[in-house]
C-alpha positions in Angstrom: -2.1 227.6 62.6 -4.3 225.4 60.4 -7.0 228.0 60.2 -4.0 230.7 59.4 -3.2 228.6 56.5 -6.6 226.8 55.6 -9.0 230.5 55.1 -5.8 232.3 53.8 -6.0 229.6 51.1 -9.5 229.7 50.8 -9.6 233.9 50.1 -6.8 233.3 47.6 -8.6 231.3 45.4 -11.8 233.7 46.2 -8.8 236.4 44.6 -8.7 234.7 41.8 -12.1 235.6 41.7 -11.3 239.7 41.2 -11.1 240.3 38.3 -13.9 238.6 36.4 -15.6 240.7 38.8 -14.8 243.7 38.3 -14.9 243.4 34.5 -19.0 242.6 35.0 -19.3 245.9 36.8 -21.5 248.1 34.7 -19.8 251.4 33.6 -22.2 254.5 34.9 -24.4 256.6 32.8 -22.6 259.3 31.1 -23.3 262.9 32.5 -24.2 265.6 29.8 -21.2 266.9 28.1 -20.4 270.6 29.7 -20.3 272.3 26.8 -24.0 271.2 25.2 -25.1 271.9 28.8 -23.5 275.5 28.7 -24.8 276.3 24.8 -28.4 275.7 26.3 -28.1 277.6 29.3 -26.2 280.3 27.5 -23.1 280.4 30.4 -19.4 279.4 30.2 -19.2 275.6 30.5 -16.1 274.0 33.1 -13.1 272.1 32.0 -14.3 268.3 31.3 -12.5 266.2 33.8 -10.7 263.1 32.8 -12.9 260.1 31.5 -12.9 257.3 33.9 -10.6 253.9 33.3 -13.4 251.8 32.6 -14.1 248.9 34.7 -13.2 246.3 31.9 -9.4 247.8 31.3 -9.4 247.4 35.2 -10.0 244.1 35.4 -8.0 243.0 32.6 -4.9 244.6 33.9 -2.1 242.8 33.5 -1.1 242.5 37.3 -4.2 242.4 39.0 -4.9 238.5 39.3 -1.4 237.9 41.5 -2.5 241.7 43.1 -5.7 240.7 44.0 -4.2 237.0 45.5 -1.6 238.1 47.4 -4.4 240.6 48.8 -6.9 238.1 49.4 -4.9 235.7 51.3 -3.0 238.4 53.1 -6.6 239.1 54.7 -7.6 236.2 54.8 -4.6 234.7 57.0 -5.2 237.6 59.5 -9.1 236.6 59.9 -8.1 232.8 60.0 -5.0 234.3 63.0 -7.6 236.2 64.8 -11.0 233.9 64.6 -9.6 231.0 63.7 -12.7 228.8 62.0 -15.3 230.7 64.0 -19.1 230.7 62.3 -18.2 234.1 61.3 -15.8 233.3 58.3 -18.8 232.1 56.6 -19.5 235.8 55.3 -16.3 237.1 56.3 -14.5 234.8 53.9 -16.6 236.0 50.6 -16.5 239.3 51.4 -12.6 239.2 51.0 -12.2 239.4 47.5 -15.6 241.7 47.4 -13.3 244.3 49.0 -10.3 244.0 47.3 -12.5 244.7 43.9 -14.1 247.6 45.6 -10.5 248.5 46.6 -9.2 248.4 43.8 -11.9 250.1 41.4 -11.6 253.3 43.5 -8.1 253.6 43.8 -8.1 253.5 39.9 -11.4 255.4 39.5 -12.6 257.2 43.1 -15.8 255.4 42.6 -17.3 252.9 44.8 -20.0 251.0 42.1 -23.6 250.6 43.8 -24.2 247.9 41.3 -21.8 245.6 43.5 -22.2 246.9 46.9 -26.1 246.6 46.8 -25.2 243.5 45.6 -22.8 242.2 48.4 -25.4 243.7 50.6 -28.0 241.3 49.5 -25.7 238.4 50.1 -24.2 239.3 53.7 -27.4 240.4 55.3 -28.8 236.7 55.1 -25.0 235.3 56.1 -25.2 237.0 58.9 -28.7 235.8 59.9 -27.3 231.9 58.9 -24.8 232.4 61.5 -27.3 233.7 64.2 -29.4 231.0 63.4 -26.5 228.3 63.5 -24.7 229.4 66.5 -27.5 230.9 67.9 -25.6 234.3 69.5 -28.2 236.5 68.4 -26.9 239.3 70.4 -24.0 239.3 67.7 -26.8 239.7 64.9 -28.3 242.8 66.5 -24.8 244.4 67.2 -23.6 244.2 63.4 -27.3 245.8 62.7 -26.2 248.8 65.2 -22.6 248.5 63.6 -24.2 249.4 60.4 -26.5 251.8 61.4 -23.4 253.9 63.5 -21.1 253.6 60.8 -23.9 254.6 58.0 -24.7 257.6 59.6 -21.5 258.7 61.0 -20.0 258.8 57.2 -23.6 260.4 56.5 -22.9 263.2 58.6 -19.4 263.6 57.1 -20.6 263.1 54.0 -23.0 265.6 54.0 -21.0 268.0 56.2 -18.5 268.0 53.2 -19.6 266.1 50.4 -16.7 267.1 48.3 -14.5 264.9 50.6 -16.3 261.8 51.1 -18.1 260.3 48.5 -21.7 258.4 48.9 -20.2 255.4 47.9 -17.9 255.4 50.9 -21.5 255.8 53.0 -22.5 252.5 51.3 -19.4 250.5 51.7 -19.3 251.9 55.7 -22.7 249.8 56.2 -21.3 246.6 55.0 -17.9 247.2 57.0 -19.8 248.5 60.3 -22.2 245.2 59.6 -19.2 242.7 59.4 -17.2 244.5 62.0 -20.0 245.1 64.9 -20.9 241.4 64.4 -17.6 240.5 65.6 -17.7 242.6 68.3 -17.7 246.4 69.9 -14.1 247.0 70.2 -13.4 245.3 66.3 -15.8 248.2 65.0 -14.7 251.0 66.9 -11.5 250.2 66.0 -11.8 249.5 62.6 -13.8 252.6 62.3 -11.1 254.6 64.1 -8.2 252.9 61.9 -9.8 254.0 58.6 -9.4 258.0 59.5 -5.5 257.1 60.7 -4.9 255.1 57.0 -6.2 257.6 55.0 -4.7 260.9 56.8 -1.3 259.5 57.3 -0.7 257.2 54.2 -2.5 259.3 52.3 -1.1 262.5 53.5 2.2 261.0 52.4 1.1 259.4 49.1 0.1 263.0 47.9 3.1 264.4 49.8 4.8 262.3 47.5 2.8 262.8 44.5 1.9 259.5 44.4 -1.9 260.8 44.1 -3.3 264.2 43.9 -4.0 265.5 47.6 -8.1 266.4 46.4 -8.6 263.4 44.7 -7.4 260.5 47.3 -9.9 257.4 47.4 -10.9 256.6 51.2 -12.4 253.2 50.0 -9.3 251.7 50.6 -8.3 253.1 53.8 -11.5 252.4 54.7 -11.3 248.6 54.0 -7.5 248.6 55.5 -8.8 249.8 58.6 -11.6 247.0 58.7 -8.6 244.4 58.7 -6.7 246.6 61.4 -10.0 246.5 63.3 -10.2 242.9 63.1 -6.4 243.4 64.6 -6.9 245.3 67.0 -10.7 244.5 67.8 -9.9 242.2 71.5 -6.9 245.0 72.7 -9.2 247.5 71.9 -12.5 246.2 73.5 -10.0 245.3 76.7 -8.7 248.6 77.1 -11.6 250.8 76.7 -14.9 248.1 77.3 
């Protein structure tokens, strides 16, 4: 139970950590205004869409430290229940509240930023070479490199089978989750893969069912980091029943 405890502590005060961080995300160039664009070309222009929240009114939400807190140490009790202090919380654990910002940004905007997942690429890829080199189970480095080449291209395919429901930001963020999730082990990504898809047509069949969110516009970033956690979950049963 000490580890339960100890890294859910440890993301919390990582939570803390969410919302400086998404107030340094760097709003994205604007796209030419419709209208100029259809006076030059000489046809009709279409209806602007909303302007995005920016990322600063985000993260200075009233309710998103304690949000982003309870979220981060919510996660971070089920990876301290299922891995206890295994070498792998070294990149698991800052990755926490990486997520919930990523989370959180889409839900409010549908956008996953490439300024802060090239970013959290850049810091797990050598994490999870520290850990081969420390424990020396190198067979766990080259599985989270297949986990991120599966999951890349599998939201590739589905991305560019129908771009207009999956965004290339959720390709991005499936490389970092396929990474992290195929270093822990086969049955954690497949899982976690699988889990994503049942989050986001269930919960968000209902949330749009309800209203909640429109049914064309629901973000998959957060199913998508949900069913990471469920993977983590699920990730021993799932290798046991099907491995």
């Amino acid at each position: 139970m000490s580890a339960v405890w100890g890294v859910a502590l440890i993301c919390a005060l990582g939570g803390l950590l969410v919302a400086p961080l998404v107030r340094r995300i760097p709003e994205p160039e604007p796209e030419p205004d419709p209208e100029s664009a259809a006076g030059e070309s000489g046809e009709p222009g279409h209806p602007a869409e909303p302007a995005k929240e920016l990322y600063r009114d985000i993260g200075s939400r009233r309710g998103l430290p304690a949000l982003a807190v309870l979220l981060s140490a919510g996660a971070g009790g089920v990876l301290g229940w299922c891995l206890g202090w295994s070498w792998s919380q070294l990149f698991l654990v800052p990755l926490v509240p990486v997520l919930v910002a990523l989370a959180v940004v889409d839900w409010r905007t549908r956008l996953l930023p490439t300024w802060l997942i090239a970013r959290t690429y850049a810091a797990l890829v050598p994490l999870v070479l520290l850990v081969g080199v420390v424990t020396q189970e190198w067979d766990d480095v080259i599985r989270a490199g297949w986990g991120w080449l599966i999951t890349g291209a599998l939201y590739f395919v589905l991305w560019f089978v129908n771009s207009s429901g999956l965004g290339y930001g959720d390709v991005r963020l499936s490389g970092v989750l396929g990474m992290a999730l195929g270093h822990l082990g086969w049955g954690e990504l497949f899982a976690g893969v699988y889990a994503a898809f049942i989050l986001g047509g269930v919960v968000g069949g209902v949330l749009a069912l309800a209203k909640v969110v429109d049914r064309r516009g629901v973000p998959f970033g957060p199913f998508m980091v949900a069913g990471a956690l469920v993977g983590v979950l699920l990730g021993p049963w799932t290798a046991g029943r099907f491995g």
